[in-house]
C-alpha positions in Angstrom: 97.7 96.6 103.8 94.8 95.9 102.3 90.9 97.5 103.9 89.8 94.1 105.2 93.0 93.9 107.0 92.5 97.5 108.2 88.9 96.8 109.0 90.6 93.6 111.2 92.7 95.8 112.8 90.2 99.2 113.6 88.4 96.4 115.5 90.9 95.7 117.7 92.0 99.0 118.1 88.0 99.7 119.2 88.0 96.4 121.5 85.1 94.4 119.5 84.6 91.1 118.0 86.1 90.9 114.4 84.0 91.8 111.7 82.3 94.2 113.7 83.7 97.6 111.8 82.6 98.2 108.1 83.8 100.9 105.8 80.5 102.5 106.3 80.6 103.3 110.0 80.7 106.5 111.2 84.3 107.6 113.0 82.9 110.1 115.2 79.7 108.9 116.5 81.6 108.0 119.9 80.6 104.3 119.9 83.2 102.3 119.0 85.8 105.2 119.2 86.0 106.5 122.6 89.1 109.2 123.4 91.6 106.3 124.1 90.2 104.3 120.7 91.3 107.4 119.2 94.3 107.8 120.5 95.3 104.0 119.8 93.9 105.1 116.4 96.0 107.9 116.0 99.4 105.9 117.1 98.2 102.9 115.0 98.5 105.3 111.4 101.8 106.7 112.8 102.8 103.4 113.4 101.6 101.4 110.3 101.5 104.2 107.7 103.7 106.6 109.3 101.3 109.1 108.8 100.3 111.8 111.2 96.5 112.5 111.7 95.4 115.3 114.5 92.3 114.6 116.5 91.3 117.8 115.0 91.9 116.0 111.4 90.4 113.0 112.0 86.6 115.1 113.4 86.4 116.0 109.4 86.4 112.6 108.1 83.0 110.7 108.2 84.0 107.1 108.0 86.0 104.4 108.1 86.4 103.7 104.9 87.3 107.3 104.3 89.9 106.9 107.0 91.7 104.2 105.4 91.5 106.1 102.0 93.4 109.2 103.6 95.5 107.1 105.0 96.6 105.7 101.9 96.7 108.5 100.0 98.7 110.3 102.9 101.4 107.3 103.1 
């Protein structure tokens, strides 16, 4: 998977018109993730990279892009 397709999918996840997500936006700013985004979120990386974040995990990363980084590197 490639970070547009991510991106794609993040805005799903968050309920919002496609294209709406860049790598730049903040994860925990409670906008476009409220607590069931994250949860989606959280079974979406199990799901897709079959990797395991925590909700406590996912409060220290600042972005998007930096979420689909770790999840990469994690994989």
């Amino acid at each position: 998977m490639n970070e547009k397709e991510f991106m794609l999918l993040i805005d799903d996840i968050c309920g919002v018109e496609q294209g709406t997500v860049t790598c730049s936006d903040s994860l925990g700013n409670g906008v476009l993730f409220d607590s069931l985004a994250m949860l989606k979120l959280i079974a979406f990386l199990d799901k897709e990279f079959g990797v395991n974040f925590g909700i406590e995990e996912l409060g220290k990363i600042s972005t998007i892009g930096d979420l689909f980084n770790k999840a990469i590197t994690k994989a």
